[in-house]
N, C-alpha and C positions, 0 to 999 in steps of 0.2 A: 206720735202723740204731740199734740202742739204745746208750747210751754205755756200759756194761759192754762192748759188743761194738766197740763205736769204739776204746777202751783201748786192748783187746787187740790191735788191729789196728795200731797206732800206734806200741804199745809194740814191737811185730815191726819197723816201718821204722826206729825210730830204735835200735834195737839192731843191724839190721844195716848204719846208718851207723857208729856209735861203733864196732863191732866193725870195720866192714870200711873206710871210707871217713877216718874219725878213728883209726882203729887205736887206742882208748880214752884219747885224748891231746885235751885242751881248744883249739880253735883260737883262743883269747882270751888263758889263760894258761898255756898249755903242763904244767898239772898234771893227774891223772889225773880221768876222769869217775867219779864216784858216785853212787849213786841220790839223790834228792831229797830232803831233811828237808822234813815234817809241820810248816809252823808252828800252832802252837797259837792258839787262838780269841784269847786278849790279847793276842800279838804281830801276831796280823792284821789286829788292830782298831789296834795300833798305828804300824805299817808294813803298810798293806795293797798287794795285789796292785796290779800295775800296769796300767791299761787300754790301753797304747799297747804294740803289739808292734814293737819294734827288730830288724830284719835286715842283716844284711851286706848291699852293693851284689851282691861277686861270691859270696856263698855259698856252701856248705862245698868249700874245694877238697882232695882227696886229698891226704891227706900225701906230702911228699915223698921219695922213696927216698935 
């Protein structure tokens, strides 16, 4: 799978989490979800990405009614 088409494909699941499962509501700080700022080349080099992925034990549970 090529990553242009990985993207795409990813970018479908986690849109119909946020939309359907997070009803567009952050389960960390309860503010809205937004697409992700671009950091730029200086700030990456100066806070770069993080190698260690952090998950929840119980992972994303359905908001509640």
């Amino acid at each position: 799978m090529s990553a242009a088409s990985w993207r795409a494909a990813s970018q479908d699941v986690m849109s119909d989490c946020v939309d359907g499962v997070l009803e567009g509501v952050c389960p960390n700080c309860g503010g809205n979800l937004v697409a992700r700022p671009i950091r730029t080349a200086a700030m990456l080099a100066k806070n770069p990405a993080s190698t260690k992925r952090v998950l929840k034990a119980e992972g994303c549970e359905p908001k509640a009614a």
